[in-house]
N, C-alpha and C positions, 0 to 999 in steps of 0.2 A: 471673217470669223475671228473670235477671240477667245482664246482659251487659258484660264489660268489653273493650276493645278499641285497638287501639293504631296509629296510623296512620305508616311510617315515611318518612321525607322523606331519600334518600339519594343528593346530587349526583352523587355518580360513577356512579351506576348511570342517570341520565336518558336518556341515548339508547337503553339496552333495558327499562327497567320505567319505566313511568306510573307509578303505587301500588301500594303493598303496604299490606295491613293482614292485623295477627294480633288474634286474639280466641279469647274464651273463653265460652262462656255454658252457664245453670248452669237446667235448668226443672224448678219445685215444691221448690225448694230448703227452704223448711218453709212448717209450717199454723198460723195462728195461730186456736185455736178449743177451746171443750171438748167438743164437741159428739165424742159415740162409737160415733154406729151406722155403717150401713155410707156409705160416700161415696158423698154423691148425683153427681159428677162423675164417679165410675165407674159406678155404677146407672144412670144415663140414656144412655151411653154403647154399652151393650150392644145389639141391636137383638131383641125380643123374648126377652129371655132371664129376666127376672124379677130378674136376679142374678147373682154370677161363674160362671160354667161353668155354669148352667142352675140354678143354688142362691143363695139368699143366701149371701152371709159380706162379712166385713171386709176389702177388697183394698184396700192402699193403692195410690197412683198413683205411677207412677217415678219415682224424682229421674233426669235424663239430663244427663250431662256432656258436652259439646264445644270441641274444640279446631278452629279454623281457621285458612286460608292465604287472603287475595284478593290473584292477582295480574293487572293490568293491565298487558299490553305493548305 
């Protein structure tokens, strides 16, 4: 996971916001490995299923992008 984030410090806003931070984070952004069968972080994942949708196969794992707001006031 990777997460970049930015905290802003903005005097004239102090009497209605405490903090703001904007961020970004980035999860399974790559695999470093050659290894090619199926992902044992999705194979173990499953709950009695053997494999994806009741089968083996090769499912990779999402890359998921996020953008956020925190605000404190």
């Amino acid at each position: 996971n990777i997460t970049f984030g930015y905290n802003f410090d903005i005097p004239a806003w102090k009497n209605y916001v405490k903090s703001l931070r904007v961020y970004f984070d980035l999860q399974n952004a790559f695999i470093i490995t050659k290894y090619h069968g199926i992902d044992p972080e999705v194979y173990e994942s499953l709950p009695n299923v053997g494999g994806v949708k009741g089968g083996p196969g090769e499912y990779p794992m999402a890359r998921t992008f996020s953008i956020g707001l925190r605000v404190n006031l």
